[in-house]
N, C-alpha and C positions, 0 to 999 in steps of 0.2 A: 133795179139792180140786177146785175148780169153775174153770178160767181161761175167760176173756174174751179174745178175738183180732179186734179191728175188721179186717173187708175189704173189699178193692176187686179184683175179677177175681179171685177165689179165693185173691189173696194178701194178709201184711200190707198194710193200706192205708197210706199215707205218712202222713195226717193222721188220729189215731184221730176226729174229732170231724163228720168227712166221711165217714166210710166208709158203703158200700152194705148190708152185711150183718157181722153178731155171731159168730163161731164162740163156741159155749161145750163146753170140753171138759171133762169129768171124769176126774181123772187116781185110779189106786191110789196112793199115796204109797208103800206098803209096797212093792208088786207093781212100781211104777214101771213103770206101764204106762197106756195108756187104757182106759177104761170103756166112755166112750160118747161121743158126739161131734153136735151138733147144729148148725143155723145159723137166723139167723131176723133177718126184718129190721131194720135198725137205727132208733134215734127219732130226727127232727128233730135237727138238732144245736143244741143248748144247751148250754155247759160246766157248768152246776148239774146236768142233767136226765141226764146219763148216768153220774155214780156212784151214785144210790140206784137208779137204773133196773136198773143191774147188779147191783148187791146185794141188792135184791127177788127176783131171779131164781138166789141163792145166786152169786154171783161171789165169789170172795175172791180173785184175782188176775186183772189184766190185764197181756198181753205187748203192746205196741206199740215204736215209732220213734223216739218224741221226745215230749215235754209237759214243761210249763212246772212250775215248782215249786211253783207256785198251784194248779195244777188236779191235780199229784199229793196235795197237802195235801186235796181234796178226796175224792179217792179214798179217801184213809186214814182220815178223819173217818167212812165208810162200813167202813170193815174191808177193805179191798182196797187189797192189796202191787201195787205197780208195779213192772214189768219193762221199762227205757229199752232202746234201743240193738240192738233185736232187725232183722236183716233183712230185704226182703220176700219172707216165703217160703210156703209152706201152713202151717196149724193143726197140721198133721203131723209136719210138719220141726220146727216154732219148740218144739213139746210136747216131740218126746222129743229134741232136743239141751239141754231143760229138765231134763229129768229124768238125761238122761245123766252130767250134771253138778253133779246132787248127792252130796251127800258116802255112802259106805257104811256104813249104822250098823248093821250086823250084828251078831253076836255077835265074826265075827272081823274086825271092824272095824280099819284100820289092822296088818293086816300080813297081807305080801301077798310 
């Protein structure tokens, strides 16, 4: 999994559609852990232009703040799950309290 984290000063940005730079993080899903982690600047803001922009670049989730139900609808039409309501915090923090928080689907899943 490839997530997308719009920032402003190394943190979530408040407005995904204003930020200064991209974190894309690839997460193990299995391993629940990070792969790799990169940043790179962000495009012009256009609400059209940055979900295929992210999904050319393999995004399949963005974590941000707040957007509108229009431009999540946008996101999804690309293949890319939105994550509302995140605070602003590093690529770091917002990934692995992501991951922390998925469910354990192990063998001994559900008892514990």
């Amino acid at each position: 999994m490839k997530i997308a984290i719009p920032l402003t000063n190394g943190k979530l940005s408040m407005h995904f559609g204003h930020c200064e730079r991209i974190a894309f993080v690839d997460v193990s899903l299995t391993e629940k852990k990070v792969v790799k982690q990169e940043e790179t600047r962000a495009p012009a803001h256009k609400p059209e232009l940055l979900p295929p922009w992210l999904a050319q670049r393999g995004a399949n989730m963005i974590i941000t703040r707040g957007m509108s139900r229009r431009t999540q609808g946008l996101f999804s039409q690309q293949g890319i799950q939105v994550v509302v309501g995140a605070p602003a915090e590093t690529p770091e923090r917002l990934v692995g309290v992501y991951l922390a928080a998925m469910p354990h689907t192990g063998e001994d899943a559900g008892v514990h």
